[in-house]
C-alpha positions in Angstrom: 76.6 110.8 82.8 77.6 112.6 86.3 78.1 116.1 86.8 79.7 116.9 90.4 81.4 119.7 92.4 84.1 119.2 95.4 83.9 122.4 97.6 85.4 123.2 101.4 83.2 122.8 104.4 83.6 124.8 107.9 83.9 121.0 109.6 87.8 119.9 110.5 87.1 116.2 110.6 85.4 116.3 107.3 86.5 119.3 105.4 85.8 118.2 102.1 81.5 118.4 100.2 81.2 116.2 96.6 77.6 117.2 95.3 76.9 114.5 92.5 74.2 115.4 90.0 73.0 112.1 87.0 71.6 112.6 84.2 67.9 113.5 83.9 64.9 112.3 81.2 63.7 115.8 79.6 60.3 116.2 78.9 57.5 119.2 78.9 57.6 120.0 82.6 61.5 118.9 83.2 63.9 121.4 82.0 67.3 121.0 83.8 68.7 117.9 82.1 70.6 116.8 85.7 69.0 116.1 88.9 70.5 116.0 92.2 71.9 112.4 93.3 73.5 112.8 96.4 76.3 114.4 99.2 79.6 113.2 100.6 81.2 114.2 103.5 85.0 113.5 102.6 88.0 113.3 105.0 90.5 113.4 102.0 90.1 114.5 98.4 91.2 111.0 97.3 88.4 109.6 99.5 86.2 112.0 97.3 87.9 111.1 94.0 87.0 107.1 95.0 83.5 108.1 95.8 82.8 109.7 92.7 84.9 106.6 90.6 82.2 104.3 92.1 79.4 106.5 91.1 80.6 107.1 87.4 81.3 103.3 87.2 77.7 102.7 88.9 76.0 105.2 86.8 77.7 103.7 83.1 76.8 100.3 83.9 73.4 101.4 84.5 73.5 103.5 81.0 74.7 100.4 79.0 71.8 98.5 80.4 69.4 101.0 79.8 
């Protein structure tokens, strides 16, 4: 499972920030159940929306191996 978030950035040639968060193992000392995966720096929000396809897609393949 991904979590993510698409915000504005202050940079014109890049104006668009995914944050992509996967799922996290819980245990005693763990108690957010995502931790932080990565950032893109995004021309386009459809060049986002393709980045985060792959990592869904990456991210369920790995689950149904798991």
């Amino acid at each position: 499972m991904v979590q993510y978030s698409i915000s504005a950035t202050n940079n014109p040639k890049k104006p668009i920030k995914l944050c992509i968060w996967e799922s996290a193992v819980l245990t005693d000392s763990r108690v957010r159940p995502f931790h932080f995966k990565a950032n893109y720096s995004c021309e386009t929000l459809p060049e986002a929306m393709e980045i985060l396809r792959q990592v869904e897609t990456e991210s369920q393949l790995y689950e149904a191996v798991a």
